[in-house]
N, C-alpha and C positions, 0 to 999 in steps of 0.2 A: 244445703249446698251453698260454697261460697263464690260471689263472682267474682273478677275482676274488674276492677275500675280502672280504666286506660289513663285516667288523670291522676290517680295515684300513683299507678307503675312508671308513671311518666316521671314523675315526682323523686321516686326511690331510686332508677333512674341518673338522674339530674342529683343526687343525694350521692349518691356512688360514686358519680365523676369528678362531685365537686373534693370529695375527704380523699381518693387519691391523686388528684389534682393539688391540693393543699399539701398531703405527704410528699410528694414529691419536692415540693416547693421550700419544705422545710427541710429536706434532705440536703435541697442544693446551699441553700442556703446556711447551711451546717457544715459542708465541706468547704462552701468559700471562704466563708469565715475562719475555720482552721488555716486555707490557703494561705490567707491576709496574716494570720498568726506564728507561720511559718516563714514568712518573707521577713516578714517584722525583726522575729528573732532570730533569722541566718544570719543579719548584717552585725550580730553582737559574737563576740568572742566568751562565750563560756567553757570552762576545761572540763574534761571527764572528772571524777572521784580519782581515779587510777592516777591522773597528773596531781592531783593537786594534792594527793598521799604523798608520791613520790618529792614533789619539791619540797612538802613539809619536812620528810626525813631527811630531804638534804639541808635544810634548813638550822633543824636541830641537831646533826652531825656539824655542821658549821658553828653554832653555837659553842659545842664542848670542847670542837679544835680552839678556839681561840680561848677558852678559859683555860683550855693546858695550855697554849702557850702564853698566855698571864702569868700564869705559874713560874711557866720558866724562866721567863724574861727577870721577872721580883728575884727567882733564885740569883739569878745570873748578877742581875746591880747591885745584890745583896753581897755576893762575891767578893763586885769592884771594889765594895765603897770598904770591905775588911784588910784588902791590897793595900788601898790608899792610904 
């Protein structure tokens, strides 16, 4: 037959309150932390994927207008300069 020892159960106890006392503490401490990390990075300006796809292609469409119109331009003084 086994007894009970009131100073152990006291203990186990005192043992229980304190690891969810501590989980708890860790828990909050893990959301503020994320809080602080989310404040931090609201005040910066980062774009989606989606935006920053899009500007690229506009980007590189801008690229290929201005070398046809290189093109044309050379054709075009090519032109003049056969006139003159």
């Amino acid at each position: 037959m086994q007894s009970e020892n009131p100073l152990i159960a006291d203990f186990v106890k005192l043992a229980n309150s304190a690891a969810g006392t501590f989980a708890g503490m860790t828990r909050e401490a893990r959301d503020a932390g994320r809080e602080r990390l989310r404040e931090a990075l609201g005040g910066l300006d980062f774009v989606s994927r989606e935006e920053f796809d899009a500007v690229k292609a506009m980007a590189s469409r801008a690229r290929e207008d201005s070398a046809q119109l290189e093109e044309r331009i050379a054709a075009l003084e090519a032109k003049l300069a056969a006139r003159g």
